[in-house]
C-alpha positions in Angstrom: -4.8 -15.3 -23.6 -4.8 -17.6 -20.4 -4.8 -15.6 -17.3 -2.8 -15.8 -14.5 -6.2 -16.5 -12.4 -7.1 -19.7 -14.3 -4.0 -21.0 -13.6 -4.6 -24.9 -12.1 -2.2 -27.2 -11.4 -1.0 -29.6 -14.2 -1.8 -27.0 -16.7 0.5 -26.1 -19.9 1.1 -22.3 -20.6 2.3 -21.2 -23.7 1.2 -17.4 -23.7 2.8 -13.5 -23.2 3.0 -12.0 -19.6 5.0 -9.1 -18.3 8.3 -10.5 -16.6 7.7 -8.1 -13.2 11.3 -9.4 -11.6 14.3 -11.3 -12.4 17.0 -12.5 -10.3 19.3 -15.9 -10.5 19.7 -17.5 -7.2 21.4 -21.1 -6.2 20.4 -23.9 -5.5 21.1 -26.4 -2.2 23.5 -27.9 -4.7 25.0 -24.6 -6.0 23.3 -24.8 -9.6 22.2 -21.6 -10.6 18.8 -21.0 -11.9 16.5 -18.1 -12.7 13.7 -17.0 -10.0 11.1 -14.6 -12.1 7.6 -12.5 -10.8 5.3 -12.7 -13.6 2.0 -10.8 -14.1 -1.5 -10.0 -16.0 -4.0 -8.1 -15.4 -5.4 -10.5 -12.9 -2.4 -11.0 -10.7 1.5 -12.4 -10.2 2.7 -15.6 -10.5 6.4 -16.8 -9.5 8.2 -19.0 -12.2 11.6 -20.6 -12.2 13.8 -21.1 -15.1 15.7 -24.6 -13.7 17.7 -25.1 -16.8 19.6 -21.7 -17.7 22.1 -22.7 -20.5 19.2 -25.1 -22.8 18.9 -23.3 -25.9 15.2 -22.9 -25.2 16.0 -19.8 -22.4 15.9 -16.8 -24.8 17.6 -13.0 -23.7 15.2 -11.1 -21.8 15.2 -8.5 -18.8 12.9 -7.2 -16.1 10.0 -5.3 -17.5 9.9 -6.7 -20.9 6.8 -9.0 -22.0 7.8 -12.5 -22.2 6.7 -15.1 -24.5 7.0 -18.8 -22.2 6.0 -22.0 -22.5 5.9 -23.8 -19.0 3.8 -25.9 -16.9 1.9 -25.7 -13.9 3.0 -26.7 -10.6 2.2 -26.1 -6.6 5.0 -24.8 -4.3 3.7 -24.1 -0.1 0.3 -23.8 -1.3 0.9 -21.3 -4.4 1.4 -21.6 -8.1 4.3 -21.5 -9.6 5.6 -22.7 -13.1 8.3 -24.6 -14.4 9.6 -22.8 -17.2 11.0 -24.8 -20.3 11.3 -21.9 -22.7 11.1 -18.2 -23.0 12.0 -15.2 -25.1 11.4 -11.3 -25.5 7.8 -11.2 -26.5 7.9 -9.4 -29.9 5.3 -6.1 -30.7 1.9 -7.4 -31.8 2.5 -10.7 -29.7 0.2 -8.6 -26.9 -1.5 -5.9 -25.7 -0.5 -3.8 -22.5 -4.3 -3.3 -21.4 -4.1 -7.6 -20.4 -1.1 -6.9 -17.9 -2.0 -4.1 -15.9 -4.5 -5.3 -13.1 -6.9 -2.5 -12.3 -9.4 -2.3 -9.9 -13.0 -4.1 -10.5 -14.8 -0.7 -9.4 -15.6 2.6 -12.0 -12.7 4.6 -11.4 -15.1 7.6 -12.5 -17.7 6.6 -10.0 -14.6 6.1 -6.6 -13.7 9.9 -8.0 -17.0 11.6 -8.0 -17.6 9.8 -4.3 -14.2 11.6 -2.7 -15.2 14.7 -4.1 -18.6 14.6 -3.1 -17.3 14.3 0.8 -15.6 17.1 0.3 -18.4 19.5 -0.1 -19.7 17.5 3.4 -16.3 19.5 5.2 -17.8 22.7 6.9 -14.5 24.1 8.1 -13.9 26.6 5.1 -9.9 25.8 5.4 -9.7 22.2 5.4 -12.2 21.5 2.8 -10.7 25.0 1.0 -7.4 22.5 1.2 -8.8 19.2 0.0 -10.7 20.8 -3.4 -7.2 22.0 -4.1 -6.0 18.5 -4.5 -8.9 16.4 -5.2 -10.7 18.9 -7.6 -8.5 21.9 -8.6 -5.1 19.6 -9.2 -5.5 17.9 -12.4 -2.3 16.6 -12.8 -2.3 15.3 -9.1 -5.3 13.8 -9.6 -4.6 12.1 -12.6 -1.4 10.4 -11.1 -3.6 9.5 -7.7 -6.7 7.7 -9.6 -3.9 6.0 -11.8 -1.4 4.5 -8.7 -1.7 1.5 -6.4 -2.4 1.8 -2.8 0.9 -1.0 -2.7 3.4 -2.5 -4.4 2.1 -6.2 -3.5 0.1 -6.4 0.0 -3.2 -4.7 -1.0 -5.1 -2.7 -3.8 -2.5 -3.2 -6.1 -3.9 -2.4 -9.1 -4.5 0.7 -11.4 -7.2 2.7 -9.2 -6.3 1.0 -5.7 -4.9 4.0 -4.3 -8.3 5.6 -5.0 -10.3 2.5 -3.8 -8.7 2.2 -1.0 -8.9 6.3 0.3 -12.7 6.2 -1.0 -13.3 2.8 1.7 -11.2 4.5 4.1 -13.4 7.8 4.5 -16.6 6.0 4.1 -15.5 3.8 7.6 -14.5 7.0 8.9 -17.8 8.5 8.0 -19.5 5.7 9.8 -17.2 6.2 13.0 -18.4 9.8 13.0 -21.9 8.7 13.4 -21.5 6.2 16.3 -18.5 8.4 18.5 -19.6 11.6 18.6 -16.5 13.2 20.4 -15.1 13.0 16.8 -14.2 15.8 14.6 -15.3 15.0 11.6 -14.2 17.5 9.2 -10.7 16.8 10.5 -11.3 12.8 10.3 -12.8 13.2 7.0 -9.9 15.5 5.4 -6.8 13.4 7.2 -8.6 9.8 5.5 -8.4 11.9 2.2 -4.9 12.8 2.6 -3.2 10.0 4.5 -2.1 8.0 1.8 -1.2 10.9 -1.0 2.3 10.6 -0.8 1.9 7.1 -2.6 2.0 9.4 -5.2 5.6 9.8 -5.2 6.2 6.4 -3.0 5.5 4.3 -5.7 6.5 4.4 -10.0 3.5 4.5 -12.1 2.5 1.3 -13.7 3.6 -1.2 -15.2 6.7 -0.9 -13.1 4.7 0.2 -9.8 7.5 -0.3 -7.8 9.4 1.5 -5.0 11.6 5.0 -6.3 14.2 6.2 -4.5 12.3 9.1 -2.7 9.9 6.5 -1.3 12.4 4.3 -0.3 14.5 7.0 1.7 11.5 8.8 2.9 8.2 6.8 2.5 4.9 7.8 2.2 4.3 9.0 5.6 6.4 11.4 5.7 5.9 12.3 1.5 2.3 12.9 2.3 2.9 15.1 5.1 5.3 17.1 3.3 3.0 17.7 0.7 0.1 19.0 2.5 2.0 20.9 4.8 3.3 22.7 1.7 -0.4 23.4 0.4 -1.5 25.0 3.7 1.8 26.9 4.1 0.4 28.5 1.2 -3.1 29.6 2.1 -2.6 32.8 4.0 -4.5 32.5 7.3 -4.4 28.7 7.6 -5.3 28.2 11.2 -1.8 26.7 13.1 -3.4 24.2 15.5 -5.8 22.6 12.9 -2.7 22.0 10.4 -0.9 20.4 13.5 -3.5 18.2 14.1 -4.2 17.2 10.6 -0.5 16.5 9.7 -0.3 14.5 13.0 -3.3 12.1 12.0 -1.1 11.8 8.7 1.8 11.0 10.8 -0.1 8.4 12.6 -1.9 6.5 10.4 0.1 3.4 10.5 -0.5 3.3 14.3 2.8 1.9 15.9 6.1 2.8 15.3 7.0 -0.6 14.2 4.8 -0.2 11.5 6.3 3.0 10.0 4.3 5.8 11.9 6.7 8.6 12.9 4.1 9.4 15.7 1.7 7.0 17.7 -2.0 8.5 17.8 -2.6 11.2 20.6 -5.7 12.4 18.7 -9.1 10.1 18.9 -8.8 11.2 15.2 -6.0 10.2 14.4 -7.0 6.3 16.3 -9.9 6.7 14.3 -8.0 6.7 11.2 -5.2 4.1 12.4 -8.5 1.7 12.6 -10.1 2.5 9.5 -6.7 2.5 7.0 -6.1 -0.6 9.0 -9.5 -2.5 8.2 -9.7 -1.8 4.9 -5.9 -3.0 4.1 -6.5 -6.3 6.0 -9.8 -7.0 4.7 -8.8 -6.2 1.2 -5.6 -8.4 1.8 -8.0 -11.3 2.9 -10.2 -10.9 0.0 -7.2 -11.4 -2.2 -5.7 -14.3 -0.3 -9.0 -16.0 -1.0 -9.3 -15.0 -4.6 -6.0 -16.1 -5.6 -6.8 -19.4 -3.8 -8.9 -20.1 -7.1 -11.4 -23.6 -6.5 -9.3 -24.4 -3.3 -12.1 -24.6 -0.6 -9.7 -26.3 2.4 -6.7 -24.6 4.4 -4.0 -22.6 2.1 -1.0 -22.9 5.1 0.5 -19.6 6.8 0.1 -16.6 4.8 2.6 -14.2 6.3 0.5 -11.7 6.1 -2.2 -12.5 8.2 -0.1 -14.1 10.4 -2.3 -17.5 10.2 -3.2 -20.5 8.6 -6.2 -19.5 6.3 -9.0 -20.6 4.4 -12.3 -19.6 2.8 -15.6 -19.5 4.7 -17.9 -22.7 4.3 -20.7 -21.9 1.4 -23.8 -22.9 3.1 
């Protein structure tokens, strides 16, 4: 199978991939033509179908697997290919495994490291509260090492949602050790909880896309919820502490424009802001650059970061 990452301009494709979207749009001229996401294991690619009605341009809808032929071509500094003919992949033409990215790090190895912090938590309640997700929930578990952390920007892959909790308490641990004015056992349990209600934000794979819950409430709120149902439910469960731990959940984005119910009024909860937020960008960075393939000068405005970009100079 060619992959979506060896993709270089100029090539020919004539292979399977999983057809992600579908939409027709119009052109300037007000010819109608298909716009498609595709995707493998080792990312998306956008292709156009130009010429709907030649007999070539087979029956086919969003989230079936695709058998194309098309070529390769540059559009604002990305790949994108020129469809000439496609059809519903038949069973046998491929294998799911190729079409699901998932993350380059032992899924096994991400899960042993969150639950080893949690033995690190000395306030009986909290960590009392994280084992029952992390280690006593199997079913919770399974869904959060299986989910992405996103449906597009970063970790968005089969174990990203993991990845990305396991970076975000590690920088959080390291925070705890240069500021001590820090709670840790509060820091350290909000990281582990303030991206759960992904969970429920996002559809499993291969779909991994937006459900109606996450679109009404989003994860913000989802996650809160969800914990705050958890301590509701362990008699004793000091007040204040479950405040301030669903506030740090409620915070995590950091601004309002950026979802956050709440702005950060804990040093916690700035703590976490700064964390969630390195990891996403630097993750988002690191995938700008790997999707950028042999291209060593500037890739234009990635909307993302907000900048012209481009790799660093190998010395």
């Amino acid at each position: 199978m060619r992959f979506i990452e060896s993709f270089r301009e100029g090539m020919h494709v004539s292979d399977v991939y999983l057809c992600k979207t579908k939409q027709l749009a119009l052109t300037k001229n007000g010819k109608e033509y298909g716009s498609l996401t595709l995707q493998d294991k080792t990312g998306t690619v956008d292709a156009k179908i130009w010429e709907l009605g030649s007999p070539g341009i087979g029956d086919f809808s969003a989230m079936d697997y695709v058998f194309l032929d098309a070529d390769v071509t540059v559009f604002q500094n990305a790949f994108q290919l020129n469809i000439k003919r496609i059809r519903r992949a038949d069973e046998g033409e491929y294998r799911p495994a190729d079409y699901l990215p998932v993350t380059s790090k032992d899924i096994k190895t991400l899960q042993h490291e969150l639950t080893q912090y949690i033995t690190t938590i000395r306030n009986e309640p909290l960590r009392k509260l994280a084992a029952g997700f992390f280690i006593n929930d199997a079913a919770f578990m399974k869904a959060f090492c299986f989910h992405s952390a996103a449906k597009s920007v970063h970790h968005s892959f089969v174990g990203g949602l993991l990845e990305h909790t396991v970076s975000v308490v590690k920088l959080c641990d390291y925070f705890c050790k240069q500021y001590p004015a820090l709670n840790r056992d509060l820091l350290i349990a909000a990281a582990m909880f303030h991206d759960i209600g992904k969970t429920r934000e996002l559809s499993a794979f291969p779909e991994n896309d937006y459900t109606d819950e996450g679109q009404l409430i989003g994860h913000i709120i989802i996650g809160a919820q969800m914990v705050k149902e958890r301590m509701d439910a362990m008699p004793g469960f000091p007040k204040k502490l479950g405040d301030e731990l669903i506030h740090c959940i409620l915070a995590h984005h950091g601004e309002l424009e950026y979802g956050s119910p709440k702005k950060p009024a804990l040093i916690e909860a700035l703590a976490l802001n700064l964390a969630d937020n390195a990891d996403a960008k630097l993750e988002t960075m690191t995938e700008i650059m790997k999707g950028a393939g042999d291209n060593t000068g500037w890739l234009g405005y990635n909307r993302l970061m907000e900048s012209n970009v481009r790799k660093t100079t190998e010395f």
